[in-house]
HTML snippet that shows the backbone in 3Dmol.js (N, CA, C, O; Angstrom):
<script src="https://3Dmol.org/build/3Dmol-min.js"></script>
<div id="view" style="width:600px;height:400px;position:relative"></div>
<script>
const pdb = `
ATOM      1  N   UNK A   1      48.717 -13.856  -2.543  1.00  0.00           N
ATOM      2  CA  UNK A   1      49.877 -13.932  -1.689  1.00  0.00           C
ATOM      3  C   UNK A   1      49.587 -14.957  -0.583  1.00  0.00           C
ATOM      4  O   UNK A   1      48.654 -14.721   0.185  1.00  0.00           O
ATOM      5  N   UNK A   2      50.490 -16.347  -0.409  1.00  0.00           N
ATOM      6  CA  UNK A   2      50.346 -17.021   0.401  1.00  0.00           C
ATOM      7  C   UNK A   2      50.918 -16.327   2.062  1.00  0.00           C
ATOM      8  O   UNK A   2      51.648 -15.337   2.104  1.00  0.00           O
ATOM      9  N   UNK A   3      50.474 -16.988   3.214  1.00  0.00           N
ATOM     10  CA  UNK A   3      50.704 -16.574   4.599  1.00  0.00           C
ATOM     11  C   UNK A   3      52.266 -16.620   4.380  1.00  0.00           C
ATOM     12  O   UNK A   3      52.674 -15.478   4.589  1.00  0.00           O
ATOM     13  N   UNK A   4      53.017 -17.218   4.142  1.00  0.00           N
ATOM     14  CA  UNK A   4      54.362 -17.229   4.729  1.00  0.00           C
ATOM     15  C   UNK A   4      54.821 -15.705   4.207  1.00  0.00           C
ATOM     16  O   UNK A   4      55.226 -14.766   4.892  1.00  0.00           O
ATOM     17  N   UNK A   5      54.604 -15.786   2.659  1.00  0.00           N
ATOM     18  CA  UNK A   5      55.015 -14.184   1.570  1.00  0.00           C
ATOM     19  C   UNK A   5      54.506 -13.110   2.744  1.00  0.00           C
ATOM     20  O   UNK A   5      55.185 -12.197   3.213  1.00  0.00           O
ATOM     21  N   UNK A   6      53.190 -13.443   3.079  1.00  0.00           N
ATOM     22  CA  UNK A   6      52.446 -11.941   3.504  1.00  0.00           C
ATOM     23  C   UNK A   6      52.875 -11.780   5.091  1.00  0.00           C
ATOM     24  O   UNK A   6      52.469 -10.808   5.728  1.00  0.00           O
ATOM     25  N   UNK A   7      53.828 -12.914   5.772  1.00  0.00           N
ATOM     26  CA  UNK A   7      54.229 -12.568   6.918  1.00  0.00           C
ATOM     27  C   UNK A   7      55.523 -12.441   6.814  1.00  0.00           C
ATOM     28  O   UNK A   7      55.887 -11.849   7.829  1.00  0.00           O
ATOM     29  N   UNK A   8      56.841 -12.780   5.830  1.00  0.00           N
ATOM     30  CA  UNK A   8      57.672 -12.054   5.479  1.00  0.00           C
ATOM     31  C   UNK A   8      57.721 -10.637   5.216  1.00  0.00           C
ATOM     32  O   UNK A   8      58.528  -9.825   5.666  1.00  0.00           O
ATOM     33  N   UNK A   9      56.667 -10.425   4.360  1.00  0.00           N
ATOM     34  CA  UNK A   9      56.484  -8.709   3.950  1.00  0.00           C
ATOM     35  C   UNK A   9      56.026  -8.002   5.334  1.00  0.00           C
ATOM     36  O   UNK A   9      56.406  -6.856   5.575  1.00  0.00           O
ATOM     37  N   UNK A  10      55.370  -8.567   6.053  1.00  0.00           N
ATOM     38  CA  UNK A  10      55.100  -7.776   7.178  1.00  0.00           C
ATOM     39  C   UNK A  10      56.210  -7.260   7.885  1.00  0.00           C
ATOM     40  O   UNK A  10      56.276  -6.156   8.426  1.00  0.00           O
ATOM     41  N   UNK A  11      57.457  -8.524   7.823  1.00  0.00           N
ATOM     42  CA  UNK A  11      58.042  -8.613   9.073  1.00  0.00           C
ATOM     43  C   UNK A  11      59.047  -7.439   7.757  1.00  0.00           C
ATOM     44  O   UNK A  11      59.027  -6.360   8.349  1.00  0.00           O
ATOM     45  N   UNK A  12      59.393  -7.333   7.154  1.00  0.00           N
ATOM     46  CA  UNK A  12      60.396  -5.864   6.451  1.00  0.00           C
ATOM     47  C   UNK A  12      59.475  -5.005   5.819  1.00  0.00           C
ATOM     48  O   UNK A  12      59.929  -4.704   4.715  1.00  0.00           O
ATOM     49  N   UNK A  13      58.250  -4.415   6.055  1.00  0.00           N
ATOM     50  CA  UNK A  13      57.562  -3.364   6.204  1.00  0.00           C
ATOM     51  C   UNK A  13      57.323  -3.165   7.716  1.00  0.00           C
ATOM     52  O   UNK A  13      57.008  -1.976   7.777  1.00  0.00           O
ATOM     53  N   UNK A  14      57.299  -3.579   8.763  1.00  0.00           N
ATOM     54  CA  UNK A  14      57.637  -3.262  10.103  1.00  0.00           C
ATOM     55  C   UNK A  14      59.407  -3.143  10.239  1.00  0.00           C
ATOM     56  O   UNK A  14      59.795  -2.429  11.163  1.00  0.00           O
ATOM     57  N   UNK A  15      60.255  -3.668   9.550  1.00  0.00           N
ATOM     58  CA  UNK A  15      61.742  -3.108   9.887  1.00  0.00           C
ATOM     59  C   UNK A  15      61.891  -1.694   9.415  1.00  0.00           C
ATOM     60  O   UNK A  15      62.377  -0.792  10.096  1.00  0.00           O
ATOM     61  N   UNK A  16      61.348  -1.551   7.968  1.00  0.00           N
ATOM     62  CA  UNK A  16      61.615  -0.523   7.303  1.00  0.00           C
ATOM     63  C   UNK A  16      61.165   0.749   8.089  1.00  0.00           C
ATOM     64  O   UNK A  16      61.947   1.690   8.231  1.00  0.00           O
ATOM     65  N   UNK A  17      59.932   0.769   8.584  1.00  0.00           N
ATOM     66  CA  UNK A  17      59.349   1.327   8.910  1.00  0.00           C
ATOM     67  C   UNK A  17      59.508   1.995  10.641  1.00  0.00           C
ATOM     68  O   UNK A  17      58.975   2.960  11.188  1.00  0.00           O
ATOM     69  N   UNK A  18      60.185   1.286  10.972  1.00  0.00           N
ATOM     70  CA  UNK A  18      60.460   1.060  12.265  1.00  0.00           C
ATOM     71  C   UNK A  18      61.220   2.486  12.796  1.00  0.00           C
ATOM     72  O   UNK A  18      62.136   3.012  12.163  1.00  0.00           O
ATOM     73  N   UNK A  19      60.695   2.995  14.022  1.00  0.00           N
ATOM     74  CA  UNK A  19      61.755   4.324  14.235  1.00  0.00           C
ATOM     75  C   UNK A  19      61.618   5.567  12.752  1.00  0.00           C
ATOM     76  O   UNK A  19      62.212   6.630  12.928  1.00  0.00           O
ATOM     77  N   UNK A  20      60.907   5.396  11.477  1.00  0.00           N
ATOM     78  CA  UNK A  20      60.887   6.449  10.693  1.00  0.00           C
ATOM     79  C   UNK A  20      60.324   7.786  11.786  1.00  0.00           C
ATOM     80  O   UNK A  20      59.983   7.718  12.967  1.00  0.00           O
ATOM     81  N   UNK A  21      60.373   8.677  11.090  1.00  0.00           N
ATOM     82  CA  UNK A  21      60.435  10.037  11.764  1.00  0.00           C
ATOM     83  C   UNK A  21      58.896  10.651  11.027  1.00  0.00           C
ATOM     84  O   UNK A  21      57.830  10.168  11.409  1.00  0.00           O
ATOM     85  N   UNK A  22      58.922  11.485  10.209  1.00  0.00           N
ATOM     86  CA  UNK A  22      58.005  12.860  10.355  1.00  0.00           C
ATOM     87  C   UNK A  22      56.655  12.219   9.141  1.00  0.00           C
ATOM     88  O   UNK A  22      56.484  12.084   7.929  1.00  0.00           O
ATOM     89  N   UNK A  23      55.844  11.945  10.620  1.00  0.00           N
ATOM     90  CA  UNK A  23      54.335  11.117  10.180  1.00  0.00           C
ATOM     91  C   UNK A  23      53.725  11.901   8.982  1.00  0.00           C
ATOM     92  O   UNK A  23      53.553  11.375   7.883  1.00  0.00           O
ATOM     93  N   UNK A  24      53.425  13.126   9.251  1.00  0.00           N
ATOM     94  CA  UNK A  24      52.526  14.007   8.260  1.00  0.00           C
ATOM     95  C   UNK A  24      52.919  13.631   6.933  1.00  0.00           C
ATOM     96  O   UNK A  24      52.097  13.157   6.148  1.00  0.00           O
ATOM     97  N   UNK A  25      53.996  13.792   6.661  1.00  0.00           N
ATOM     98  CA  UNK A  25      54.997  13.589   5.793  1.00  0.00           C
ATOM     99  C   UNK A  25      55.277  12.227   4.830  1.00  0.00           C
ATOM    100  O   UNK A  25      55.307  12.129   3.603  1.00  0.00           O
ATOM    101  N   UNK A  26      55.467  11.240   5.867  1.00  0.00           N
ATOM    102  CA  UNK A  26      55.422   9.997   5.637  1.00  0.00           C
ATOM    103  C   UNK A  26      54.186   9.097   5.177  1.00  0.00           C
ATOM    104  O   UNK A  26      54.176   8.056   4.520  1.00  0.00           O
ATOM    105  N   UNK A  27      53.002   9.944   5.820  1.00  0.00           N
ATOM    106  CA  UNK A  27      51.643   8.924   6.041  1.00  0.00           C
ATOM    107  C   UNK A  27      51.113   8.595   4.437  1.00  0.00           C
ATOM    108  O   UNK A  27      50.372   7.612   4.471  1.00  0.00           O
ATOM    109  N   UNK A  28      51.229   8.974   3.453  1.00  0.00           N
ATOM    110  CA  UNK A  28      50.319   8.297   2.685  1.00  0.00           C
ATOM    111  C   UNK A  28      51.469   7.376   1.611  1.00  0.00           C
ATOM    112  O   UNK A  28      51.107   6.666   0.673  1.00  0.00           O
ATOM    113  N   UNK A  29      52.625   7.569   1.957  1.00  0.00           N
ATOM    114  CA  UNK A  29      53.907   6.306   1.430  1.00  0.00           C
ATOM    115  C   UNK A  29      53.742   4.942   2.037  1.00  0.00           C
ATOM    116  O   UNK A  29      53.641   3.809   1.565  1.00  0.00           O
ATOM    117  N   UNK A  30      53.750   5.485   3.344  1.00  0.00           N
ATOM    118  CA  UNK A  30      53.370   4.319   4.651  1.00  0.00           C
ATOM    119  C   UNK A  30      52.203   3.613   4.608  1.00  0.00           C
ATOM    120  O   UNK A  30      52.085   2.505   5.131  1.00  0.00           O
ATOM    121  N   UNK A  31      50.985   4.403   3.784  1.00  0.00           N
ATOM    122  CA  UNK A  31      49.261   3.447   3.563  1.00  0.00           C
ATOM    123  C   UNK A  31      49.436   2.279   2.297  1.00  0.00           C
ATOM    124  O   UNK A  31      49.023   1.125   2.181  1.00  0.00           O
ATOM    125  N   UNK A  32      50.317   3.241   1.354  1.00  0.00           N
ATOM    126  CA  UNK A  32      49.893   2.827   0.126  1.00  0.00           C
ATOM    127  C   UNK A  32      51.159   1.289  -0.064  1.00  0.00           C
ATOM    128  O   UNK A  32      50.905   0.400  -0.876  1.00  0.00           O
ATOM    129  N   UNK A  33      52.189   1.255   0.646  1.00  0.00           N
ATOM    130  CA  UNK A  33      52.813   0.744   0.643  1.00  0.00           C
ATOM    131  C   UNK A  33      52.471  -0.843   1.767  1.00  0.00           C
ATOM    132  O   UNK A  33      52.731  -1.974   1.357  1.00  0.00           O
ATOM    133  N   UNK A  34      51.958  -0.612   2.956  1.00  0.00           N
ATOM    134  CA  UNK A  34      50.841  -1.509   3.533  1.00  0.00           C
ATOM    135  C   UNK A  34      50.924  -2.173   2.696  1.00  0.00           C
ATOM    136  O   UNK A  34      51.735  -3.035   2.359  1.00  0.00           O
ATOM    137  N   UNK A  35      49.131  -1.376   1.897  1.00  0.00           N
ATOM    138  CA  UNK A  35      48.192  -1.891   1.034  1.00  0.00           C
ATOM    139  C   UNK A  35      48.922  -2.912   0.016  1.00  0.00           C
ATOM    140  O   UNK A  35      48.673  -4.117   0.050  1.00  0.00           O
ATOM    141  N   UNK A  36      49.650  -2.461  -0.703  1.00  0.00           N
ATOM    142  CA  UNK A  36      50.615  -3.063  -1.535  1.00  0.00           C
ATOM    143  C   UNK A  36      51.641  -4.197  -0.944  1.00  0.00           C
ATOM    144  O   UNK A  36      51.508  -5.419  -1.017  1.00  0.00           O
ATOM    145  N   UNK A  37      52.450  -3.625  -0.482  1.00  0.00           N
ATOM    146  CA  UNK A  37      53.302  -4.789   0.230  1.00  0.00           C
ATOM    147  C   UNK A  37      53.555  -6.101   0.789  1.00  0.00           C
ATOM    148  O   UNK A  37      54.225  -7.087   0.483  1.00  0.00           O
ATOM    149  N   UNK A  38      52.221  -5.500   2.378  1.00  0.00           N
ATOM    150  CA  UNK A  38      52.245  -6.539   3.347  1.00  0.00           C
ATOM    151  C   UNK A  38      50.298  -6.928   2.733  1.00  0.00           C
ATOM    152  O   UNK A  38      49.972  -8.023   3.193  1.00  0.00           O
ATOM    153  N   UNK A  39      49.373  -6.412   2.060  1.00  0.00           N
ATOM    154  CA  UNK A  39      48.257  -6.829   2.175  1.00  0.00           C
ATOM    155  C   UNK A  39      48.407  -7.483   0.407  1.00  0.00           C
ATOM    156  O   UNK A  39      48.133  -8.674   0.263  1.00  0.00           O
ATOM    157  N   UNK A  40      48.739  -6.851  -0.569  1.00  0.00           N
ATOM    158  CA  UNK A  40      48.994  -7.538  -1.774  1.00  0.00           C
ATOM    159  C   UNK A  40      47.557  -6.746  -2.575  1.00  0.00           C
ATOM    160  O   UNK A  40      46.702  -7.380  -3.193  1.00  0.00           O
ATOM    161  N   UNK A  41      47.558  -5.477  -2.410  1.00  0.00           N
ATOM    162  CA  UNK A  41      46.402  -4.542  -3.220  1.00  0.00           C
ATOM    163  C   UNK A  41      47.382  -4.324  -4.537  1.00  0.00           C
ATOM    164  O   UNK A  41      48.536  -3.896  -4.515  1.00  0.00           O
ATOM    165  N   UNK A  42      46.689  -4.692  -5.572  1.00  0.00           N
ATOM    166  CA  UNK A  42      47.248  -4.652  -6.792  1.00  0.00           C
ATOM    167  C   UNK A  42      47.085  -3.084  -6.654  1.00  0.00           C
ATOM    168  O   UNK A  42      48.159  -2.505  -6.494  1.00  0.00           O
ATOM    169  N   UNK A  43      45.705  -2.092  -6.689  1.00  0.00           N
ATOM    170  CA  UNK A  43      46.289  -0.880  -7.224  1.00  0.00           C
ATOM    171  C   UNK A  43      45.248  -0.054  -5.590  1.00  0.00           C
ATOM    172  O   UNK A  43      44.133   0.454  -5.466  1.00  0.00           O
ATOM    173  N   UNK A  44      46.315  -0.313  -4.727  1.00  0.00           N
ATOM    174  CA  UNK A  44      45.868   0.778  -3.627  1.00  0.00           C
ATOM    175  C   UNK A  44      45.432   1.562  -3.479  1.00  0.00           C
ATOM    176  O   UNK A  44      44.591   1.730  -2.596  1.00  0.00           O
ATOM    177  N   UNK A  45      46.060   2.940  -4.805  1.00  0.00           N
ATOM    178  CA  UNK A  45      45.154   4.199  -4.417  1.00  0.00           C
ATOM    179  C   UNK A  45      43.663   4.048  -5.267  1.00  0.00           C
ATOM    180  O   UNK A  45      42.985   5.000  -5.655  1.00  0.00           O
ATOM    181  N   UNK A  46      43.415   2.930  -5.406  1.00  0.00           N
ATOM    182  CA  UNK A  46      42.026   2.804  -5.987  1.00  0.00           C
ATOM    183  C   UNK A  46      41.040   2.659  -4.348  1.00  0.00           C
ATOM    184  O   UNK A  46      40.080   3.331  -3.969  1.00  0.00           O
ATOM    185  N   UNK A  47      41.406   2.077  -4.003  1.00  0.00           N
ATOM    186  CA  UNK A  47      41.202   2.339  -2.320  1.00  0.00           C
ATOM    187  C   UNK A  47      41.144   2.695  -1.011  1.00  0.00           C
ATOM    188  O   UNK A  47      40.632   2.166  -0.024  1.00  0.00           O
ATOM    189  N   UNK A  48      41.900   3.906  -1.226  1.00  0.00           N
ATOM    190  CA  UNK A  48      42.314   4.647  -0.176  1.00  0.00           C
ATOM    191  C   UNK A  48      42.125   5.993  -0.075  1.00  0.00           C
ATOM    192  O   UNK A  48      42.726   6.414  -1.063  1.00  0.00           O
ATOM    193  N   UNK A  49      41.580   7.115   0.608  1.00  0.00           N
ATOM    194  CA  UNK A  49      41.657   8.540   0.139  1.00  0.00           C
ATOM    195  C   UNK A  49      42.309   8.759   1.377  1.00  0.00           C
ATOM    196  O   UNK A  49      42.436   8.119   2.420  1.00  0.00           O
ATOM    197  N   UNK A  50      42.743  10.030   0.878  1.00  0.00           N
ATOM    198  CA  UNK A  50      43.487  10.782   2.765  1.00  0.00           C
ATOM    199  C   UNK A  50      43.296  12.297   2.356  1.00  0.00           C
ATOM    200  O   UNK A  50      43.061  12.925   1.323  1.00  0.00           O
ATOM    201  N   UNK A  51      43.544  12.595   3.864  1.00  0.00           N
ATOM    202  CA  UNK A  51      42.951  13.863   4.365  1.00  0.00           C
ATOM    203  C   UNK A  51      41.560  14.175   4.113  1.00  0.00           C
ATOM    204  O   UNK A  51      41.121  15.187   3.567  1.00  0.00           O
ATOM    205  N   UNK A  52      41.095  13.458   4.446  1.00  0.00           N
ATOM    206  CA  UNK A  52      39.137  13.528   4.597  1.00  0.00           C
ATOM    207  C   UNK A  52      38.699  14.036   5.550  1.00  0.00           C
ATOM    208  O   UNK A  52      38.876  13.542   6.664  1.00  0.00           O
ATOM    209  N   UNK A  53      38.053  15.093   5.367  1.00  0.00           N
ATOM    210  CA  UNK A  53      37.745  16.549   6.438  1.00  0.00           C
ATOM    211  C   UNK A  53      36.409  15.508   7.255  1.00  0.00           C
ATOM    212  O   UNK A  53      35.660  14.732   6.661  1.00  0.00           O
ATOM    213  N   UNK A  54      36.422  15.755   8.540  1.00  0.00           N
ATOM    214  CA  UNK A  54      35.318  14.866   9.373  1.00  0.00           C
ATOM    215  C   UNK A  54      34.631  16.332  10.788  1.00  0.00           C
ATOM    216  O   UNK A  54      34.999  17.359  11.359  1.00  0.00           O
ATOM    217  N   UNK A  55      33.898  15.738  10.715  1.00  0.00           N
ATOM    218  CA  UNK A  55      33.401  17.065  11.766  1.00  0.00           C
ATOM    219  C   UNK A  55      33.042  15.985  13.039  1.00  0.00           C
ATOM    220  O   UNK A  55      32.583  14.850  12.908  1.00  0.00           O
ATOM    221  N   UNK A  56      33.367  16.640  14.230  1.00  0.00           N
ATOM    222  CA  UNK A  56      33.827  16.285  15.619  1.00  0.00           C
ATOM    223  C   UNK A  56      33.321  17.189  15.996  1.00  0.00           C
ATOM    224  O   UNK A  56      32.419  17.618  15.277  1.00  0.00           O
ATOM    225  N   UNK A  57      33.713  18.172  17.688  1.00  0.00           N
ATOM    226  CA  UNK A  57      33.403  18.809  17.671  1.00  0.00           C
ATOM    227  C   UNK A  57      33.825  20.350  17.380  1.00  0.00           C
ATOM    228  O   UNK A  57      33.571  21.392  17.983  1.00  0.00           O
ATOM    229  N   UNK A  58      34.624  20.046  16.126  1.00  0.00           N
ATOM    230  CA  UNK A  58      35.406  20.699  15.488  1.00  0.00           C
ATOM    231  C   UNK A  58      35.658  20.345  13.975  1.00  0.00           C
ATOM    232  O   UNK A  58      35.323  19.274  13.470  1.00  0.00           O
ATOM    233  N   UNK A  59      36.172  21.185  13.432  1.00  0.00           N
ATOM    234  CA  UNK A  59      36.469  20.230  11.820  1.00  0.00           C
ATOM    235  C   UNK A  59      38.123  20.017  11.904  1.00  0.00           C
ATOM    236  O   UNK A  59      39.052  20.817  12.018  1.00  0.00           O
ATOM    237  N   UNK A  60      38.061  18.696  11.804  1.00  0.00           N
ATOM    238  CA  UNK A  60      39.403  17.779  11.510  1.00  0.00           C
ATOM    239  C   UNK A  60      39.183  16.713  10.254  1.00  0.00           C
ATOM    240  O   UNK A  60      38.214  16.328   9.601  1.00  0.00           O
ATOM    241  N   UNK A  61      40.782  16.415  10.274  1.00  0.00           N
ATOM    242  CA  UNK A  61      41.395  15.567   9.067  1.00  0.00           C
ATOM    243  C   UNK A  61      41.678  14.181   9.413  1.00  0.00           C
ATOM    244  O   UNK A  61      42.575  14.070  10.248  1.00  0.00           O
ATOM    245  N   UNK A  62      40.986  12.727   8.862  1.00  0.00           N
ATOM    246  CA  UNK A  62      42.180  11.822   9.491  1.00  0.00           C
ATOM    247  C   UNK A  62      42.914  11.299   8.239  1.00  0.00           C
ATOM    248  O   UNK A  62      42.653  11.433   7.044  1.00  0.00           O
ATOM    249  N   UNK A  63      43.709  10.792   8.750  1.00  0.00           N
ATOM    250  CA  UNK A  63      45.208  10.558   7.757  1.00  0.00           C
ATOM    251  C   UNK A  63      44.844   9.885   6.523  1.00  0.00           C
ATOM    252  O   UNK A  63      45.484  10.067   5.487  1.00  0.00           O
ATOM    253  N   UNK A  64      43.912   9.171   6.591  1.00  0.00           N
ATOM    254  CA  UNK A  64      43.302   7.356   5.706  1.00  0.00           C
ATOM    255  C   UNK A  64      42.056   7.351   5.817  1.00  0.00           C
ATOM    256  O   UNK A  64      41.516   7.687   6.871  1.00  0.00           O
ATOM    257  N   UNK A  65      41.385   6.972   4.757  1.00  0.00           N
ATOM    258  CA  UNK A  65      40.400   6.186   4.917  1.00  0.00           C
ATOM    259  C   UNK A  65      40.022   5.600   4.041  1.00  0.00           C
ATOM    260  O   UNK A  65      39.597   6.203   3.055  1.00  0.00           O
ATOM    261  N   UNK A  66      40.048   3.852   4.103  1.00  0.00           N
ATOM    262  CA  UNK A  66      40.041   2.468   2.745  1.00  0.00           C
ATOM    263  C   UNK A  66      38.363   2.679   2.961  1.00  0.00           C
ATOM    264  O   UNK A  66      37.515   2.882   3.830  1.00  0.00           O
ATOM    265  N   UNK A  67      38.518   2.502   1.701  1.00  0.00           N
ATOM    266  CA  UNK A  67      37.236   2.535   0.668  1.00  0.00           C
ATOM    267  C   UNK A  67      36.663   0.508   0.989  1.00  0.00           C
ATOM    268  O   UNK A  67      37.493  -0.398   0.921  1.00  0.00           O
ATOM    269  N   UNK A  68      35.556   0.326   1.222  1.00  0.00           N
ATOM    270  CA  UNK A  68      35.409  -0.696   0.780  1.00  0.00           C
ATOM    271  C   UNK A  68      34.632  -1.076  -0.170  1.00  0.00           C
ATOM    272  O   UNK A  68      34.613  -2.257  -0.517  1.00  0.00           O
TER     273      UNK A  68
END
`;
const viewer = $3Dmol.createViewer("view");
viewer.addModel(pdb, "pdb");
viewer.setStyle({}, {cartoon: {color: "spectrum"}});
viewer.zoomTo();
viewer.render();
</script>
């Protein structure tokens, strides 16, 4: 994907996206679609896991996390 494609796609994956509502919900449409869209990952969920339990000083979840 040349710069102009991948800053078009940015600029209507930031419209689309813009003002959406209920994150929990939304978050792994919103990664995989990124990945795909505005970055040009042929197959995203080969790269991405979510809800990955992390210990703090507590046990929590974060939304994403790309594989490299």
């Amino acid at each position: 994907m040349n710069n102009t494609r991948q800053h078009e796609s940015a600029r209507l994956f930031a419209q689309k996206w813009k003002d959406c509502g209920y994150e929990k919900g939304e978050s792994q449409t919103f990664w995989i679609e990124l990945l795909h869209n505005v970055l040009g990952v042929e197959q995203p969920t080969d790269f991405i896991s979510f809800e990955n339990q992390v210990k703090l000083s507590h046990t929590s979840f974060i939304d994403a996390y790309i594989l490299s």
